[in-house]
Structures are given as structure tokens and as C-alpha cells.
C-alpha positions in Angstrom: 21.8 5.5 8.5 22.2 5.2 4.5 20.4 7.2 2.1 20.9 5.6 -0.6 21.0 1.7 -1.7 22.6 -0.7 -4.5 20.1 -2.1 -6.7 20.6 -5.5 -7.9 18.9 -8.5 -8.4 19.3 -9.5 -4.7 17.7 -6.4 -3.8 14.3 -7.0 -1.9 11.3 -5.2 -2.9 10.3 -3.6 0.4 14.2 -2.2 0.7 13.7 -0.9 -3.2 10.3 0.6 -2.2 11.9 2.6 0.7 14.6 4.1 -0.9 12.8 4.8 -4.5 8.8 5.4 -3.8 8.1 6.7 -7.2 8.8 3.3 -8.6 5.8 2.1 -6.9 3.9 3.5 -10.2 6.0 0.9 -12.3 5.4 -1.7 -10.0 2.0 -1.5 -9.6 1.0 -1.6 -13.4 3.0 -4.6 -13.0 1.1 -6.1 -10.1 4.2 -6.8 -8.2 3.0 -6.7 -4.4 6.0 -4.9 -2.9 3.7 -4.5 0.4 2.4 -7.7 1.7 5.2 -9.6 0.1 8.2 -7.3 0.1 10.8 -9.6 1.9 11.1 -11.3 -1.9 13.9 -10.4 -3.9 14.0 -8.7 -7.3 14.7 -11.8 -9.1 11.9 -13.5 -7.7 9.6 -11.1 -8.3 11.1 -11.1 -12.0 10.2 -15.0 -12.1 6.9 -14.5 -10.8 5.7 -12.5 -13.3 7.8 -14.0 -16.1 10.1 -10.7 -16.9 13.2 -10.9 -18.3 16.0 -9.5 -16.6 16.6 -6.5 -18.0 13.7 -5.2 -15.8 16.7 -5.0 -13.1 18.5 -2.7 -16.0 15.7 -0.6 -16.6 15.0 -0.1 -12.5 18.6 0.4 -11.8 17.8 3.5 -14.6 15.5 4.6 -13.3 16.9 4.5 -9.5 19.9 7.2 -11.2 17.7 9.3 -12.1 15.7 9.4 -9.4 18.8 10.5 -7.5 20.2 12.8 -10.0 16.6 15.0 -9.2 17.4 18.0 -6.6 14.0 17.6 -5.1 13.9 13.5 -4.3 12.0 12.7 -1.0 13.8 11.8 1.7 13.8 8.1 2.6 11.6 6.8 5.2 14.3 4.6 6.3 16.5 8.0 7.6 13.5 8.8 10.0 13.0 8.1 13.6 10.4 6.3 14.7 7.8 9.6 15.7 9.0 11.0 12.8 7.5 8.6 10.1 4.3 8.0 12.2 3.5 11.7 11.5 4.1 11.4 8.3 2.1 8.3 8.0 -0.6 9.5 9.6 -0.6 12.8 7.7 -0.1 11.2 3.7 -1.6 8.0 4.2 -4.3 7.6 7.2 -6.0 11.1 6.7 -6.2 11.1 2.6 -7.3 7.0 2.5 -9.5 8.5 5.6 -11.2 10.6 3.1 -11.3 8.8 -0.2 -13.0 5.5 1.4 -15.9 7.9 3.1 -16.0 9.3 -0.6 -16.1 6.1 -2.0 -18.7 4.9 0.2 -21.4 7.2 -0.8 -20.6 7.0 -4.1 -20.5 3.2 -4.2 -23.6 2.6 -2.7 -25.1 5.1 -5.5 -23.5 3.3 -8.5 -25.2 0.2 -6.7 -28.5 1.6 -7.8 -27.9 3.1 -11.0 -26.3 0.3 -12.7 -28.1 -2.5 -10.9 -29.7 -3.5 -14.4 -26.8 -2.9 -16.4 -23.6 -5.1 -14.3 -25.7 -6.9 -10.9 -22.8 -9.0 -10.9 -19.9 -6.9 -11.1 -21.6 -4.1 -8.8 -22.6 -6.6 -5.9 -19.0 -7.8 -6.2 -17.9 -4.6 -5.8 -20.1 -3.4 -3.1 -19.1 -6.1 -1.1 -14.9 -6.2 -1.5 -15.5 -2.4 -0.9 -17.4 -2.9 2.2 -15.3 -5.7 3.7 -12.4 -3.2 3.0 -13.8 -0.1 4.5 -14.4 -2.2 7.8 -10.8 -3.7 7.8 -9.0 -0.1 7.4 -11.3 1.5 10.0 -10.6 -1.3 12.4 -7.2 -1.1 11.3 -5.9 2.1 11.6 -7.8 2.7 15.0 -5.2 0.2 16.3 -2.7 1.9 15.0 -3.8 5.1 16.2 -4.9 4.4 19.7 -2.5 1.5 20.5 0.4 0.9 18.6 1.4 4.0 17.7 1.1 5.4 21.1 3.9 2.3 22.3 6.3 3.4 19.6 6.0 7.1 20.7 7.1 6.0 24.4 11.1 7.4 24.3 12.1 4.5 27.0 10.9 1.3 26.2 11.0 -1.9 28.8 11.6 -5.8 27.2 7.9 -6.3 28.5 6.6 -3.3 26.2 8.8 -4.2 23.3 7.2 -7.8 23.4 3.9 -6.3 23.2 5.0 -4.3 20.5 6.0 -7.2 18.7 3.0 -8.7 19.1 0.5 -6.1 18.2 2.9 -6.0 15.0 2.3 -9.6 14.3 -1.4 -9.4 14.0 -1.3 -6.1 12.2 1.0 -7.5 9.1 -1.8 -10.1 9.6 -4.7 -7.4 8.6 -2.1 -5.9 6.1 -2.4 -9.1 4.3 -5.8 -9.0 4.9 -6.3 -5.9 3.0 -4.0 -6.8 0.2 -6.2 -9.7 -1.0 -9.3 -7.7 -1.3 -7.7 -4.9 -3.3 -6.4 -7.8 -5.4 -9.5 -8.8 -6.0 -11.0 -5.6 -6.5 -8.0 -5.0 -9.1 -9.2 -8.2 -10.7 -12.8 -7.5 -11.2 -12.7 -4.3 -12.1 -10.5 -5.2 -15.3 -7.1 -2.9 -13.9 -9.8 -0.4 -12.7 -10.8 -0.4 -16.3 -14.8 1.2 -16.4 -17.0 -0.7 -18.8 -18.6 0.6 -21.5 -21.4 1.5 -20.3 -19.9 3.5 -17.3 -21.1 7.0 -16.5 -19.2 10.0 -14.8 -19.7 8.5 -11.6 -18.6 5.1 -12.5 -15.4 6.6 -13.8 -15.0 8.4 -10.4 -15.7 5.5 -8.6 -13.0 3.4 -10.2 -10.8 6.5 -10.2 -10.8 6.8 -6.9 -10.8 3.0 -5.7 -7.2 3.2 -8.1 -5.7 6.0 -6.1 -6.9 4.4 -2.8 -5.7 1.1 -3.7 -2.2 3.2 -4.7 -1.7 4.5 -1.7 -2.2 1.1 0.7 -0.2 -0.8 -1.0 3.0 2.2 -0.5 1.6 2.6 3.1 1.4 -1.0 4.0 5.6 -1.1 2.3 6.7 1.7 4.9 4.7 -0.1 7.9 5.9 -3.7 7.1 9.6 -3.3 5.3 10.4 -0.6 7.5 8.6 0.7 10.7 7.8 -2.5 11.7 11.0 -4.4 11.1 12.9 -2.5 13.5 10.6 -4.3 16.3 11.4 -7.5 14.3 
């Protein structure tokens, strides 16, 4: 299996995310879903959110150097199938395991303290939290104690393959699911942007919903553009 891709304008953003993860950073200050919606190309993404094209030049940069570093993580795409469900598990369902149970304590407190100050904002909040919190536990639990088990099995029948395929189907669904409520978390919270009148745990709070929202979108990328496909 390759290690290493051409990037071009042609490139698709899942297949970019898979072989360069640190540009996930870039991406995301961009609000380019690479996750949900990484079967589009570079150039459409360009388009989308009006770019000119020498954000391929300034990718393909940043795609050498990536390379030229001795210590550059090894692409998902060279790992079997058990292999990057462990890893999955281990950097993205534990850590998001423990910042949402964080997040939940602490969300439910900001709730109360600001009430006065932003209702609005922090009912808003509460709720897209909430409705998130309940998809990722549902989620992963499907993951863990169905779909993930399947994939493990070393001989797979057509009949188990199809069922595969299926549980995949409505999994991308929740994927997309999830997307839309961190984009509307991103929204309005202002880029995760704490008002004025924010205090320490306020900034935690949107600290961490950042870092959570990070790591979904890069999780949901290996799971749909590369874990998944090979069930396609």
C-alpha cells in the first residue's frame, strides 16, 4: 500500500487528510469539512470557500515538509483493519470519552452562572452540547459493540460483509449527524471565541468544546475516507 500521495487539485480531501493529518489544523481554521464531506476535491473545496488557487501551492508546501520530518506519523491508510481500530479507539473514543463527561459538568455550571449575562447563547449551547453528547454515546457504542467486533472477524462471509455495509451506511449517516451540530456549535460560539464577559470557566468550556470538536472531525475522516471505504 502507498505511503505517500501526489497532491494536486484533483486531490480529494479525505485522501489529503489521511496521508497529511497535521493539515487538519489549517483546514479547520478554514472550516473546510474534510470529514463529512471528504469525497470533494481540492478545487472544490477551493470554490466553496472562495480561495484562490495558490492554497493548492501552499498545501503541496506544506505536504514536503511534512515528509521531510523524521518523526511523521504513519498513515492510517498503511494499517490493517484491527490495527486502526485500536488506534481509534485509543486517540479518539477514549480522549472525546473524557472531554464530553468534562464538558458536561462544566456546561451545565456555566448554564447557571451566566444565565443573566448570555440566556440565549448558553441555552443554545446547552442544548447542541446535549444533543451531541447523546449522539456520540449512542454512536460509539455501535461501533464498539457491533461494528467493530464484524471488522475484527479474520474470515468474513458475503452475508457478514453486507451487514457490514449496512451498519456503515447508517453510521456515515450519524457522522453527518454530528457534523452539523458542531457546525452549529462553531457558529454560535463566534469560532469558539468567549465573550467578554467570560470567566475561567467559560474559557475552559470553549477550550475544550474546540479540542473536542478537533478531534471528531479527524476521527470521523479516518472512519469515513478510509476504514469505511474499504467495505464500500
Amino acid at each position: 500500500m502507498k505511503s505517500t500521495i501526489t497532491v494536486n487539485g484533483k486531490t480529494r480531501l479525505g485522501e489529503l487528510v489521511t496521508y497529511f493529518p497535521t493539515i487538519t489544523t489549517r483546514l479547520n481554521e478554514l472550516h473546510i469539512d474534510y470529514c463529512c464531506q471528504g469525497d470533494r476535491t481540492i478545487e472544490e473545496a477551493i470554490e466553496e470557500a472562495n480561495l484562490n488557487s495558490g492554497f493548492i501551492a501552499e498545501i503541496q508546501n506544506a505536504y514536503s515538509d511534512y515528509l521531510a520530518k523524521p518523526n511523521k506519523e504513519l498513515s492510517v491508510a498503511e494499517l490493517s483493519d484491527e490495527q486502526l481500530i485500536d488506534l481509534i479507539l485509543e486517540i479518539h473514543h477514549q480522549p472525546e470519552r473524557v472531554l464530553w463527561m468534562e464538558l458536561d459538568q462544566l456546561v451545565n455550571k456555566l448554564l447557571l452562572v451566566h444565565f443573566k449575562h448570555g440566556k440565549e447563547l448558553l441555552l443554545k449551547l446547552h442544548r447542541n452540547f446535549s444533543e451531541l453528547k447523546l449522539e456520540l454515546e449512542e454512536h460509539f457504542a455501535k461501533e464498539e459493540e457491533e461494528l467493530f467486533i464484524a471488522m475484527r472477524k479474520r474470515e468474513k462471509t458475503s452475508e457478514e460483509r453486507a451487514a457490514i455495509s449496512s451498519m456503515i451506511h447508517e453510521l456515515e449517516g450519524e457522522h453527518e449527524i454530528a457534523g452539523q451540530i458542531i457546525k452549529r456549535i462553531i457558529k454560535e460560539t463566534n469560532d469558539f471565541t468567549p465573550p467578554e464577559y467570560a470567566c475561567p470557566t467559560m474559557k475552559a468550556v470553549y477550550h475544550k468544546l474546540h479540542e473536542l470538536a478537533d478531534d471528531i472531525f479527524l476521527h470521523i475522516a479516518k472512519e469515513n475516507s478510509v476504514l469505511f471505504k474499504r467495505y464500500a
